[in-house]
C-alpha positions in Angstrom: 14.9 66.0 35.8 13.1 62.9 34.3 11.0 63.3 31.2 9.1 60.4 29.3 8.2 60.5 26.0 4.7 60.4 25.5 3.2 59.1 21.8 -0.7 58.6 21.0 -0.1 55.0 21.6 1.8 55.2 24.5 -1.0 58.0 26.1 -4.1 55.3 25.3 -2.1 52.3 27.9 -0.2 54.7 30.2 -0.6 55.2 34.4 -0.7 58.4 35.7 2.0 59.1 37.9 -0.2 59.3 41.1 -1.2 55.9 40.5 2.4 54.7 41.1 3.1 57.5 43.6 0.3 56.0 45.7 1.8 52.3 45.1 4.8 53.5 46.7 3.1 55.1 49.6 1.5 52.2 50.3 5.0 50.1 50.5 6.5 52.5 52.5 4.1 52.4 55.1 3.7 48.7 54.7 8.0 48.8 55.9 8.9 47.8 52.4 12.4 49.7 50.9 11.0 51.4 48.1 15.1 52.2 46.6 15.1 48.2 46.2 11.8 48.0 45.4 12.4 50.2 41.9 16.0 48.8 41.5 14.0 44.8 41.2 11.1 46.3 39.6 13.9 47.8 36.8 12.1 50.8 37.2 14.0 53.9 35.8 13.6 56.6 38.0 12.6 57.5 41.8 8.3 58.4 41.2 8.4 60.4 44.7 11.9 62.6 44.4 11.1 65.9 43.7 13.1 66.5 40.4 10.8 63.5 38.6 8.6 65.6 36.3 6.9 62.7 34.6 3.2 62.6 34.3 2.9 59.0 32.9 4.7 55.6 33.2 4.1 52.3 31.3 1.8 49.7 31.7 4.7 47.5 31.7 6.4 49.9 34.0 3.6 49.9 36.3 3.0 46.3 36.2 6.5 45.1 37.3 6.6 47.6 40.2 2.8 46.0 41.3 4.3 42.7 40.9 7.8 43.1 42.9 6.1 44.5 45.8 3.6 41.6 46.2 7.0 39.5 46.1 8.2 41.4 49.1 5.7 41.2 50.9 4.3 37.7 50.2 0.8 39.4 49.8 -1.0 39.5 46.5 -3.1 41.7 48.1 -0.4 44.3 49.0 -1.4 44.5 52.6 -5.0 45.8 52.0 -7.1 42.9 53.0 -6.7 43.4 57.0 -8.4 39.6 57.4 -5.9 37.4 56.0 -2.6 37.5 53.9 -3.0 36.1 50.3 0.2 34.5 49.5 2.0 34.9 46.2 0.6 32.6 43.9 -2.8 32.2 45.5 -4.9 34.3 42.5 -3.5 32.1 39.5 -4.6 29.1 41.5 -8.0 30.4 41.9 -8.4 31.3 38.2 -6.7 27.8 37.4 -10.0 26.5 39.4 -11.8 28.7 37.6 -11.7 28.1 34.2 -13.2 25.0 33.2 -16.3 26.1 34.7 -19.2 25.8 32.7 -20.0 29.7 33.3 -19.1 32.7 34.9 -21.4 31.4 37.9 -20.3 28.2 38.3 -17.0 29.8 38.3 -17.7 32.3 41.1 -19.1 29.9 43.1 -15.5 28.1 42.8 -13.6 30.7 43.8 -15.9 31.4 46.8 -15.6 27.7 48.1 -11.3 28.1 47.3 -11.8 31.5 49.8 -13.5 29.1 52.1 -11.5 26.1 52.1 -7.6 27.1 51.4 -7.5 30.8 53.4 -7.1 30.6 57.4 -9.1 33.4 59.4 -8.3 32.1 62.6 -12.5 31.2 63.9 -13.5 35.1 62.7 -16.7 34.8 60.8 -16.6 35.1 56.7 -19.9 36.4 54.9 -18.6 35.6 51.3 -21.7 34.8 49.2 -23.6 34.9 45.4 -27.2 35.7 45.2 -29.1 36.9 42.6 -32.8 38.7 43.1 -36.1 37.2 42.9 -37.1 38.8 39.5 -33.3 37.6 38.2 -32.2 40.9 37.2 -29.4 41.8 39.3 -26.6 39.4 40.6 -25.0 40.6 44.2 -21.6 39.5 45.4 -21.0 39.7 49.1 -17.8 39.9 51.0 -17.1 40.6 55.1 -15.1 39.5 57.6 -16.2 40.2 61.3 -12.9 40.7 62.7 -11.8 43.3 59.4 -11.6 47.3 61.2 -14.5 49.6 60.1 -12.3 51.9 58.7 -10.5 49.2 56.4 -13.9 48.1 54.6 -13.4 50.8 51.6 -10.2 48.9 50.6 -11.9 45.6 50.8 -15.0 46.9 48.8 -12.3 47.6 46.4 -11.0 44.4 46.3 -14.0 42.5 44.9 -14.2 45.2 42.6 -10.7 43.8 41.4 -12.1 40.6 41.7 -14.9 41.1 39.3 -12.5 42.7 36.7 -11.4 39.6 37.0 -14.6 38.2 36.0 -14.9 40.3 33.5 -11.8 38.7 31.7 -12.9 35.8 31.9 -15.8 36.2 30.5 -14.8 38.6 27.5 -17.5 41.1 29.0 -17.2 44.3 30.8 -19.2 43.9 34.0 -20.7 47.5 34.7 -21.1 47.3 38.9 -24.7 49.2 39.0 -24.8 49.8 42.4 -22.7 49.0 46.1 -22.5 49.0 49.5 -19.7 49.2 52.3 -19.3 47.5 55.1 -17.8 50.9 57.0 -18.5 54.4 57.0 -16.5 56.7 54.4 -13.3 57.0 54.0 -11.7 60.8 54.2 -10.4 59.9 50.8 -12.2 58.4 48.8 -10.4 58.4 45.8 -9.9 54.5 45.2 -13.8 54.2 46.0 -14.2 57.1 42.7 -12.4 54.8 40.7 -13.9 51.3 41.3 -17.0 52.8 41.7 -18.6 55.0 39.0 -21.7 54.4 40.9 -23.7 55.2 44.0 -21.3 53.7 47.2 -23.8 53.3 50.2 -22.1 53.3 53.7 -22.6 51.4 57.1 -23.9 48.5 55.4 -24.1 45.3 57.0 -21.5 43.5 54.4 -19.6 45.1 51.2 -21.2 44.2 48.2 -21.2 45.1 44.5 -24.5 44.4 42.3 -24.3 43.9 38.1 -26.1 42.3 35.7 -27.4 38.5 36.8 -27.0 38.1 32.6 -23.4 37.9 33.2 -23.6 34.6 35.4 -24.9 33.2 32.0 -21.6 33.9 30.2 -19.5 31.0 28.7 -15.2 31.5 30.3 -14.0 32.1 26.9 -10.3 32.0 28.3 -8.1 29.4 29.1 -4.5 28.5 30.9 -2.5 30.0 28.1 -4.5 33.1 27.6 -4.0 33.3 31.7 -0.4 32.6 31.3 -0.1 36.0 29.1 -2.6 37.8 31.3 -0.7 37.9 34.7 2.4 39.5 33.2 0.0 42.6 33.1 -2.7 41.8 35.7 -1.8 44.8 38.1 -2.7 47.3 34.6 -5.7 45.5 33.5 -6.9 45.1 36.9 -6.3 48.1 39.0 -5.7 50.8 36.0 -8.0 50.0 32.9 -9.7 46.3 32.3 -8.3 44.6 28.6 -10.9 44.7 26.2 -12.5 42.2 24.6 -12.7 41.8 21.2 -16.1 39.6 21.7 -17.7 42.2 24.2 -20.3 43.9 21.5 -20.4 46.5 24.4 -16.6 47.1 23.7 -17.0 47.3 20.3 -20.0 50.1 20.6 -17.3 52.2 22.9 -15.3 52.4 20.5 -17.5 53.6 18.2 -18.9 56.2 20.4 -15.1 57.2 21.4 -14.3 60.1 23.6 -15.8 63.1 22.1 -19.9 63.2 22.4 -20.4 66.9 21.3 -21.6 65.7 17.7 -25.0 63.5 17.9 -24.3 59.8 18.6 -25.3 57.3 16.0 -28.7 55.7 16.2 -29.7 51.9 16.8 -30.4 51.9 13.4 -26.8 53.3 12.3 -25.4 51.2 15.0 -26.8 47.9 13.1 -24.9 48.4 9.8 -21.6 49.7 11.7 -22.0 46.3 13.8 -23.2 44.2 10.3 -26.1 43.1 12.0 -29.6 42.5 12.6 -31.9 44.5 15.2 -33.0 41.6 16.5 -29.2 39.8 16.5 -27.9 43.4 18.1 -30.4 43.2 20.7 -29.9 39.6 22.2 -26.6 40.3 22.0 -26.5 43.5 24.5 -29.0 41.5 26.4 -26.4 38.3 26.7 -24.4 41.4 28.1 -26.5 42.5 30.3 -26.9 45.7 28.8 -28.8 47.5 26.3 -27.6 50.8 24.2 -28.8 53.5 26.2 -26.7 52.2 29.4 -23.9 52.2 27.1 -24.4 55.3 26.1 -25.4 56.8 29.6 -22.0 54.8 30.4 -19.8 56.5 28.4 -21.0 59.9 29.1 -20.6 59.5 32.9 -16.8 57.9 32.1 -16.0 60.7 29.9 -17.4 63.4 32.4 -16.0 62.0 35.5 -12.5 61.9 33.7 -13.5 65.7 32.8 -14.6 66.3 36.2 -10.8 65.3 37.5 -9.1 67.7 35.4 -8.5 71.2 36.1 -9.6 74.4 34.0 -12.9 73.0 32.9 -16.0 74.3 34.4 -19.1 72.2 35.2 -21.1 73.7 32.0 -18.0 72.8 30.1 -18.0 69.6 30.9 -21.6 69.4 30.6 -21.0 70.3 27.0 -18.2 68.0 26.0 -20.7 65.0 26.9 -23.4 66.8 24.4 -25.6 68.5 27.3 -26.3 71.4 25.8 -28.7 71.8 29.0 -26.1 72.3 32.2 -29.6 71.2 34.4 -29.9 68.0 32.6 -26.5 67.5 33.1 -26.8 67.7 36.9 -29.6 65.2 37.2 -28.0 62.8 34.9 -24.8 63.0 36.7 -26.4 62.7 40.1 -28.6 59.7 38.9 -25.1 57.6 37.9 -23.0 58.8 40.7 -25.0 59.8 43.5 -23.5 62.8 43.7 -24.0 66.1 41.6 -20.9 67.3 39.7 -19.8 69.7 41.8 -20.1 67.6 45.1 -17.9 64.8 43.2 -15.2 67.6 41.7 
């Protein structure tokens, strides 16, 4: 029987086991030999054998596995893009394109001409586009392939969520996706779409699409080819399990603040400005650079914190409800339903 030691430190960057249980699934199926798959990937024991009792694994452990089966299949999208193969290699380059962009719009707009001009689709039609809306408030990115199977859109909806986590790290700023739409009907398991998608998912669209902030596309890159250079050697963690934070993100530093644990009353704006060591006014044009404000982070943090609840077992609804400081189960419900889309129960 395997057992990993499991420290405070080690609990705040570790995968659940399912996540790498589903990683080897997925190679399995795709033909790869998942016994020399976790021999390259130095990984110490077998995730699916029956005597593994584990419950977490390491970033690092997680990453290198990630990593080892893109090499074997020559796919950096590990075989979930149906339209075309992404070969190894291919994301760095985009990033490299990326980064000297004079913002995060510029530097989407790169890496949707690279999609255009360096992947083959063999004639099919690509709808891959930027807009943002006529009063400038939310940005929409687009992505559809006419010859992709209904039934494989979910897994590309996914992957521009990946790609703006992506975005995100350029920038320094979490991009919260307020809303999106697939371009297929839903999935029996939805699982992947729960955890890309904190957020009403609306089916049978026309194209997949995410929508966030437009105040993003404003953001300077604040990285560059050395920061990148560090940033792959984890890029399956950051980007698939739980984006890097930022020490520049003001709405980072408020999370951490709030924590984990909203039973006591959160702090007020006025609290929030000395615990910051700044202005109102400075706080303000900051969360609004972000494309946020305080009560989305707040809102925000309560849904994370109750659809992590939500996942585990042994918790009712109204004690969930109460761990993220509804003392009112009702109020709950419609909060829950007004972030998701779906009431607690429904989601559970």
């Amino acid at each position: 029987m395997v057992k990993l030691r499991v420290d405070s430190d080690f609990y705040n960057e570790a995968v659940p086991i399912e996540f790498t249980r589903a990683l080897l699934s997925q190679a399995k199926a795709l033909g790869a030999d998942v016994t020399a798959l976790l021999e390259a990937a130095r990984f110490p024991f077998d995730p699916l054998s029956q005597h593994a009792q584990t419950v977490f694994v390491s970033r690092e452990q997680y990453s290198r596995l990630c990593l080892q089966l893109i090499k074997v299949l020559g796919d950096e999208s590990g075989g979930v893009m149906p339209d075309v193969r992404t070969p190894v290699g291919t994301t760095r380059l985009i990033l490299l394109s990326m980064l000297n962009s004079s913002n995060l719009s510029a530097a989407l707009r790169r890496s949707i001409e690279f999609n255009a001009t360096c992947r083959v689709r063999q004639g099919a039609k690509v709808v891959n586009s930027l807009t943002v809306d006529a009063e400038g408030r939310d940005a929409t990115l687009t992505y559809m392939c006419e010859d992709d199977p209904a039934d494989q859109q979910h897994n590309v909806l996914c992957n521009v969520a990946l790609w703006l986590r992506f975005c995100g790290w350029l920038i320094g700023q979490h991009i919260d996706i307020v809303s999106a739409g697939c371009g297929g009907p839903e999935p029996e398991f939805n699982a992947g779409l729960r955890h890309f998608f904190p957020c009403p998912v609306v089916f049978d669209q026309p194209v997949n699409s995410v929508s966030f902030s437009a105040r993003h596309l404003e953001a300077e890159l604040v990285r560059n080819e050395a920061d990148l250079h560090q940033f792959l050697k984890l890029a399956p963690y950051y980007i698939i399990i739980e984006p890097e934070p930022s020490e520049v993100s003001v709405t980072q530093q408020i999370r951490v603040i709030l924590g984990t644990d909203f039973r006591a009353e959160m702090p007020s704006f006025e609290d929030l400005t000395g615990l910051l060591n700044m202005s109102a006014r400075t706080l303000r044009r900051r969360l609004e650079k972000e494309g946020t404000s305080y009560q989305r982070i707040k809102d925000n943090a309560r849904r994370d914190a109750a659809i992590s609840l939500l996942s585990r077992e042994g918790l009712t609804v109204s004690e969930v409800a109460e761990r993220v400081g509804f003392s009112d189960p009702s109020a709950f419900h419609r909060s829950f339903k007004k972030w998701t889309g779906q009431s607690p129960g429904s989601y559970r």
